[in-house]
C-alpha positions as CSV (number, residue, x, y, z in Angstrom):
1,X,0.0,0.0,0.0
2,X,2.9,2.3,0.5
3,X,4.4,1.6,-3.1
4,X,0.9,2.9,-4.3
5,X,0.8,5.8,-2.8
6,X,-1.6,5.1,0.3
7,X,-1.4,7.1,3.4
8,X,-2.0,5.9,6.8
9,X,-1.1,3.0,9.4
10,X,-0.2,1.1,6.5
11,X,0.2,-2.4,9.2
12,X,-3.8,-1.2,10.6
13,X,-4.8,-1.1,7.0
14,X,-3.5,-4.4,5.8
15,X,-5.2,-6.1,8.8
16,X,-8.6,-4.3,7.8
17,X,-7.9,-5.7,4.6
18,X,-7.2,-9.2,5.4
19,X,-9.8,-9.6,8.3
20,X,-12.7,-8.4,5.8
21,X,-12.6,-11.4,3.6
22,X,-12.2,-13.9,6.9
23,X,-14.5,-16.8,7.2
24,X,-16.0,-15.7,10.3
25,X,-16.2,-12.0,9.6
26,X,-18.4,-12.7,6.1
27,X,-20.2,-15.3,7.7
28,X,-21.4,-13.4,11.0
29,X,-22.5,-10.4,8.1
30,X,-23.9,-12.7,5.7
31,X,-26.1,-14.9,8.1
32,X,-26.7,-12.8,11.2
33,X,-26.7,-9.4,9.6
34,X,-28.6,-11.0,6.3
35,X,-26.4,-8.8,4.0
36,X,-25.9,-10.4,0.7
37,X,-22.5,-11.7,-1.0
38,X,-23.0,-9.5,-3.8
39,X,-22.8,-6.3,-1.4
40,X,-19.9,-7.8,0.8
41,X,-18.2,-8.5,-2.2
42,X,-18.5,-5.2,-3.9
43,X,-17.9,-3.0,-0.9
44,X,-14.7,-5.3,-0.5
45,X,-13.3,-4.6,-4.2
46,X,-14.3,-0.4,-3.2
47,X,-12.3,-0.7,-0.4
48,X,-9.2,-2.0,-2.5
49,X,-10.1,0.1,-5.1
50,X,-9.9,3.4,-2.7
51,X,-6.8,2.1,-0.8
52,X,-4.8,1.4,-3.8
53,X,-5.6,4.4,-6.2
54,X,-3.4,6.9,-6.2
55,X,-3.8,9.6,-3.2
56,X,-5.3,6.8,-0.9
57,X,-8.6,8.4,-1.2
């Protein structure tokens, strides 16, 4: 995320990143909180998307 020009706790941000996808996070969101893959899966790709453009934003 550095390399791309991302500003921030670069180590905090990574984790977000990696605990998103997690088994247990998407299940608890999918089946308690009844939000659909297609919207965990989307707002996971915008949050790449605005991490890794240029600016971070």
């Amino acid at each position: 995320m550095q390399e791309a020009g991302v500003e921030g706790d670069h180590d905090m941000l990574a984790h977000a990143l990696l605990a998103f996808p997690s088994f247990e996070v998407t299940d608890y969101l999918h089946k308690e909180r009844e939000v659909p893959v297609t919207r965990l899966q989307a707002t996971w790709v915008d949050m790449v998307r605005r991490m890794t453009r240029p600016g971070g934003g």
